[in-house]
C-alpha atoms as one frame of an Amber mdcrd trajectory, in Angstrom:
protein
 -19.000  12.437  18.530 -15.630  12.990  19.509 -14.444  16.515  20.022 -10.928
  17.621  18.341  -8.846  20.605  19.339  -8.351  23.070  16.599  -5.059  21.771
  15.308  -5.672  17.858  15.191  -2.331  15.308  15.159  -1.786  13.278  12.021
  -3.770  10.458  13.989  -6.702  12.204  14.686  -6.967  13.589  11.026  -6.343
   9.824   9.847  -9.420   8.986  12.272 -11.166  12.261  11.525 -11.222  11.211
   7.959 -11.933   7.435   8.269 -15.217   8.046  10.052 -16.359  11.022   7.481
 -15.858  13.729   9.533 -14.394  16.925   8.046 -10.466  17.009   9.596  -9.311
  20.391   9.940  -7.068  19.672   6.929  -6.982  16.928   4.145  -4.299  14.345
   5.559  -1.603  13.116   3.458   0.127  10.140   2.732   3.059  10.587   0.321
   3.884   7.328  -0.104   7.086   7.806   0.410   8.838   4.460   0.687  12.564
   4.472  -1.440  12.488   8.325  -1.367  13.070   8.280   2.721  16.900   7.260
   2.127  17.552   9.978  -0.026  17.685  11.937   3.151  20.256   9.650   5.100
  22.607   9.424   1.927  21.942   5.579   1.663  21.840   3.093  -0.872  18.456
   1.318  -1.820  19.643  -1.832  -1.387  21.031  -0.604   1.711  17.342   0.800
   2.938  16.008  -2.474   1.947  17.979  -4.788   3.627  17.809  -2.691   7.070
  15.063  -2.462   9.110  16.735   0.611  11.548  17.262   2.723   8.813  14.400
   2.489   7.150  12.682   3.784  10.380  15.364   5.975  10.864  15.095   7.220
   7.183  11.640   7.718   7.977  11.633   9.828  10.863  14.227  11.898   9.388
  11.864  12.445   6.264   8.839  13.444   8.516  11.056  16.004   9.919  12.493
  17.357   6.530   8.441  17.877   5.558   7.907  19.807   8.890   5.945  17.474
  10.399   3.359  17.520   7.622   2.607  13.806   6.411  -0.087  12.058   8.794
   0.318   8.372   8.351   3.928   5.846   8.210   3.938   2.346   7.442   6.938
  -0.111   6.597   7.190  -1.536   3.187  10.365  -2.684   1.787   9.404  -3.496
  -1.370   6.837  -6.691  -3.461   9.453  -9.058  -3.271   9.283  -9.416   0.129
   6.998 -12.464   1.252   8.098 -14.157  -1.822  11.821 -13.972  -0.738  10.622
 -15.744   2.809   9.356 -18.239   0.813  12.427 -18.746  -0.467  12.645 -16.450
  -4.134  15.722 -15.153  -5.045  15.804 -11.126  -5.137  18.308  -8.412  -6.913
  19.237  -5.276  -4.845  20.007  -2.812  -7.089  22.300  -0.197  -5.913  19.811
   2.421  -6.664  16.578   0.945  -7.356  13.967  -1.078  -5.946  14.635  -4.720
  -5.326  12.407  -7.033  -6.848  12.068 -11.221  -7.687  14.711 -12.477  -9.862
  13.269 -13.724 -13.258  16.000 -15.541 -13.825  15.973 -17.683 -10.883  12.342
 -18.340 -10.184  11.574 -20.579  -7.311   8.108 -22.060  -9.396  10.134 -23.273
 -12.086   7.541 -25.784 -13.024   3.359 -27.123 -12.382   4.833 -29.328 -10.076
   6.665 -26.851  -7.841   3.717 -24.920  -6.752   2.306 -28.286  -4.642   5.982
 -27.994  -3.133   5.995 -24.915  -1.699   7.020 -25.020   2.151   4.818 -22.817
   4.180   6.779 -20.492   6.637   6.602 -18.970  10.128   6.555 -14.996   8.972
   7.380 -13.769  12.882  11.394 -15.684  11.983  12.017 -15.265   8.654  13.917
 -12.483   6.503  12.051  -9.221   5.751   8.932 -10.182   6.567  10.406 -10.890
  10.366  12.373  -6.464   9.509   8.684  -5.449   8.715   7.407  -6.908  11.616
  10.135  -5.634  13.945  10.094  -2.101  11.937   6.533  -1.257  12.620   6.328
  -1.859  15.685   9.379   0.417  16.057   7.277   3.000  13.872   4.835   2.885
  15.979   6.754   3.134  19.391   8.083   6.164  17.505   5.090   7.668  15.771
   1.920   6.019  17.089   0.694   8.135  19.547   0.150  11.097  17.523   0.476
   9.601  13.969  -1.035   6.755  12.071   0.635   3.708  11.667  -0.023   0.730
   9.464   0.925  -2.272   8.194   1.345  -4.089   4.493   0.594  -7.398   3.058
   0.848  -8.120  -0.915  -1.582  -9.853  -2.220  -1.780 -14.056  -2.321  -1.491
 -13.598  -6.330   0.753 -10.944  -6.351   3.291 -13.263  -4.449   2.753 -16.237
  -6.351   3.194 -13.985  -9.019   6.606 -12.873  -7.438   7.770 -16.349  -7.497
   6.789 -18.165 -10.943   6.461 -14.905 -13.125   3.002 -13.157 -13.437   2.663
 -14.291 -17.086   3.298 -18.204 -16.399   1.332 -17.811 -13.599  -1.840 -16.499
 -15.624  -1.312 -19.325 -18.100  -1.329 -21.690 -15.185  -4.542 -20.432 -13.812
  -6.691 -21.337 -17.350  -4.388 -24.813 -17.956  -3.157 -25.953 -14.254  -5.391
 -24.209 -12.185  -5.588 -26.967  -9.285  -2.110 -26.409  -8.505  -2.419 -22.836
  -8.548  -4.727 -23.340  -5.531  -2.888 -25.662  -3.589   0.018 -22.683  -3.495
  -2.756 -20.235  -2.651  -3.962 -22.765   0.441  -0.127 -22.820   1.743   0.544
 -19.169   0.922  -2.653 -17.550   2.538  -2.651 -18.349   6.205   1.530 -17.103
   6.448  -0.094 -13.720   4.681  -3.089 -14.164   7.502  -0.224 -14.479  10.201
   2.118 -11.951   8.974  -1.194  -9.547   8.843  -2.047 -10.055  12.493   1.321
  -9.959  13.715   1.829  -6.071  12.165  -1.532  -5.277  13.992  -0.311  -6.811
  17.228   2.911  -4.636  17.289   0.746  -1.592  16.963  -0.107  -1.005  13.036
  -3.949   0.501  13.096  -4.441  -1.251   9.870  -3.431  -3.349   7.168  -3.172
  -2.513   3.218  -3.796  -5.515   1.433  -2.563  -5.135  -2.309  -5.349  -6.536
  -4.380  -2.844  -5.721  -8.227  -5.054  -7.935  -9.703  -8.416  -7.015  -9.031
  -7.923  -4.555 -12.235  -8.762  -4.712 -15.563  -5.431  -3.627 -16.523  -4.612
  -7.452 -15.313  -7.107  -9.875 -14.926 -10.826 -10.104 -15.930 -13.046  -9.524
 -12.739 -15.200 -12.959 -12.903 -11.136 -14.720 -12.940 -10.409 -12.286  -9.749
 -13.047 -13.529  -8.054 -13.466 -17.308  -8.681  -9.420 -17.179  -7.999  -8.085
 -13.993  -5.363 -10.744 -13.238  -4.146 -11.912 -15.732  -1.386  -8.329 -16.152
  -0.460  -7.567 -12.058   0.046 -11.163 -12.161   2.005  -9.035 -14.410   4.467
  -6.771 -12.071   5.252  -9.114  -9.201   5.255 -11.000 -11.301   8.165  -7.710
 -12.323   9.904  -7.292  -8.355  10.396 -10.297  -7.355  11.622 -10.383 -10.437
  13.827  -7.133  -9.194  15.249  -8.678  -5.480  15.564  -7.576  -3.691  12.903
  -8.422  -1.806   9.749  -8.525  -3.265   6.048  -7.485  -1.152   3.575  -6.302
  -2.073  -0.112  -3.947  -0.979  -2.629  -4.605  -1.267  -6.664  -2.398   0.581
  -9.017  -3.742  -1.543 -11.654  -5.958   0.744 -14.087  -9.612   0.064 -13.667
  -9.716  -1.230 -10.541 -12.495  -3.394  -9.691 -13.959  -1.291  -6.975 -17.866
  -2.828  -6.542 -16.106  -6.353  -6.507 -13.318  -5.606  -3.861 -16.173  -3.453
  -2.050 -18.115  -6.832  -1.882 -15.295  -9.293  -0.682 -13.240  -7.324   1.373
 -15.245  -4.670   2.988 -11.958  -2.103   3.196 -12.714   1.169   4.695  -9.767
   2.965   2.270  -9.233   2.387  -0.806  -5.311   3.703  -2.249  -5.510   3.819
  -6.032  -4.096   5.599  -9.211  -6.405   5.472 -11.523 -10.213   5.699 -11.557
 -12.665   2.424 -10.868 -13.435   0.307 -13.592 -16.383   1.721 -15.058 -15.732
   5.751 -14.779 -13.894   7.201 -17.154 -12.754  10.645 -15.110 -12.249  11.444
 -11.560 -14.898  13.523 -11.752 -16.988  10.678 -12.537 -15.108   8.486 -10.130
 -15.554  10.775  -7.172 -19.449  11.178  -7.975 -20.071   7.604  -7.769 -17.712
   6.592  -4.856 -16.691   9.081  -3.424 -19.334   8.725  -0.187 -18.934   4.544
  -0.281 -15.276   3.887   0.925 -12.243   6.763   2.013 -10.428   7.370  -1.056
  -6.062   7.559  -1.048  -4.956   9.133  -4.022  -4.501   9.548  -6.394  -2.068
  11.806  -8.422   0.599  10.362 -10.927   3.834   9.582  -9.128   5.932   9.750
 -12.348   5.083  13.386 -12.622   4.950  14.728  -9.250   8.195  13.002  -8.517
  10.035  13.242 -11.704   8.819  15.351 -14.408   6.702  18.766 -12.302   7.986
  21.235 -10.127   6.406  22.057  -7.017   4.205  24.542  -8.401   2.676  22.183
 -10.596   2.487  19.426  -8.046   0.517  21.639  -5.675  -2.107  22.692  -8.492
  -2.286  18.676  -9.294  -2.982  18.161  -5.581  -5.640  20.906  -5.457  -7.199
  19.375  -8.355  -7.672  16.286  -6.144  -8.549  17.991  -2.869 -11.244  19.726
  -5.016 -12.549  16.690  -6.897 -12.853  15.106  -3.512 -14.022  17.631  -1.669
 -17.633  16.156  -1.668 -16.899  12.920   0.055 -17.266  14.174   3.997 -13.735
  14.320   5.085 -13.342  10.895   3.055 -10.251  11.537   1.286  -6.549  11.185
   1.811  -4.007  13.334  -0.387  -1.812  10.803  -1.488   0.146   9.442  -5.015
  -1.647   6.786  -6.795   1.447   4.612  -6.048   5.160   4.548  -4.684   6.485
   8.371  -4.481   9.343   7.296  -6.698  12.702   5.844  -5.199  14.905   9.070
  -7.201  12.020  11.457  -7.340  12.558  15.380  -5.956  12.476  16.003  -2.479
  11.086  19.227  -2.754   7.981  17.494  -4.681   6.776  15.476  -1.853   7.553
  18.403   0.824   5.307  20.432  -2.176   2.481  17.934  -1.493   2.746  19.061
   2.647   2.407  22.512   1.816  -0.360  21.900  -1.081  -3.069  20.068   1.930
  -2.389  22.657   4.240  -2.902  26.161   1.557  -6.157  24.212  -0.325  -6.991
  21.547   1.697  -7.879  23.448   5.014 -11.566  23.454   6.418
């Protein structure tokens, strides 16, 4: 077993953690996407649309925290494989960008067997995400984790024709909903393996879907499912880590478990089936590393900091039992205008309760 020094760096936690040994403190992963520009003074749709501030907006952030967030990864936004595909996006000034639902590029059945499929290494942000993690981790990777992001083949498609047309299509059209997934799913598999060749450790793959909040789980997996298991593959082929991301309530935990063997699991609410996190944690807790999973409407917007850090002790205590197997972390996106002094709160909060 390895051996860590007393004080580990934000990688060896992330590792500590991963392979259910005890880290000398719970890591954290604030999520913190938007939020970073709020330290360089920049616009959102200036962060989004720049790859070398982002990472600049980053590092900037780690350093406002004291050093006290273990893991970085570049994300934009969900909009962004869509808009290689060719999907028109909005840039709010001070928002997130997202697909324009006014100017879909599935406008009809017949446009999904007419999607184009794409080269993600050369075009628009998915070529900045590329280029920005492996800048994060030229910057970060020696002593922090670094990893790498991928939305879902549904959630794109969904980006692109509308998430409820797109359901409707699965039960009346649902041949040409595959045919999109067939030319969509190797350019996710590519963009995947590209992140992990400039350095990311891992790849997120956000599975929105797999939830009961969206979509019933025997639809997730005759539909999703063998397609994300592509990309899951394509990862570990390349030599790195599968994680997932599910904000959707209930997420189907046992069925993602089965398809996608992730060793992390980021999440806001509790797996379909368990009503509490106490319940959650009991079941799960020791089957897959847990990120998450605290509100990130009220620990960015609505608490102060003394009420974020009992909210994170909650968590740190609730997981406690896992074996290390547990990153502090919002259930989502810290949000975009949330409180600085929140997420610098949730620093403090793993190192006062979450020490071993």
């Amino acid at each position: 077993m390895k051996q860590f020094k007393d004080e580990m760096t934000g990688l060896e936690r992330v590792i500590a953690a991963m392979t259910y040994q005890k880290p000398d403190r719970v890591p954290v992963v604030p999520q913190s996407i938007g939020i970073a520009r709020r330290v360089l003074g920049v616009s959102m749709s200036k962060l989004s649309r720049d790859p070398d501030i982002y990472v600049e907006a980053q590092l900037q952030l780690h350093k406002l925290c004291d050093y006290g967030f273990d893991a970085f990864a570049f994300v934009y936004d969900l909009s962004v494989e869509a808009e290689a595909f060719g999907q028109s996006v909005v840039y709010p000034l001070e928002s997130t960008a997202y697909a324009d639902p006014n100017n879909l590029l599935i406008k009809t059945v017949d446009d999904y067997r007419r999607l184009q499929r794409i080269n993600p290494r050369e075009t628009g942000r998915m070529k900045d995400t590329i280029y920005g993690t492996e800048k994060l981790v030229k910057a970060k990777g020696k002593e922090y984790s670094v990893g790498g992001f991928v939305y879902g083949p549904l959630g794109v498609l969904g980006q692109m024709r509308g998430h409820e047309r797109m359901f409707v299509d699965i039960m009346k059209n649902k041949d040409a909903v595959i045919e999109a997934l067939e030319i969509i799913t190797p350019v996710l598999e590519d963009y995947a393996v590209a992140q992990v060749e400039v350095g990311a450790g891992g790849i997120t793959i956000d599975t929105l879907c797999a939830s009961q909040s969206i979509m019933g789980v025997k639809m997730w997996e005759a539909i999703e499912a063998p397609y994300a298991k592509r990309i899951a593959d394509a990862v570990r082929k390349a030599g790195g880590a599968v994680m997932l991301h599910n904000c959707g309530n209930g997420p189907y935990f046992e069925e993602q478990i089965k398809w996608l063997e992730p060793v992390a699991i980021s999440h806001a609410y509790p797996a379909a089936g368990c009503k509490t996190w106490e319940e959650h944690a009991a079941k799960w807790g020791k089957k897959v590393l847990h990120i998450g999973a605290m509100d990130p409407s009220k620990i960015g917007m609505v608490w102060n900091e003394e009420q974020v850090m009992e909210e994170c002790r909650y968590f740190i205590d609730t997981f406690d039992g896992c074996n290390g197997g547990f990153f502090l972390a919002p259930g989502c996106e810290f949000p975009p205008n949330g409180t600085l002094l929140n997420l610098i709160a949730m620093c403090r909060a793993a190192k006062a309760y979450g020490t071993n």
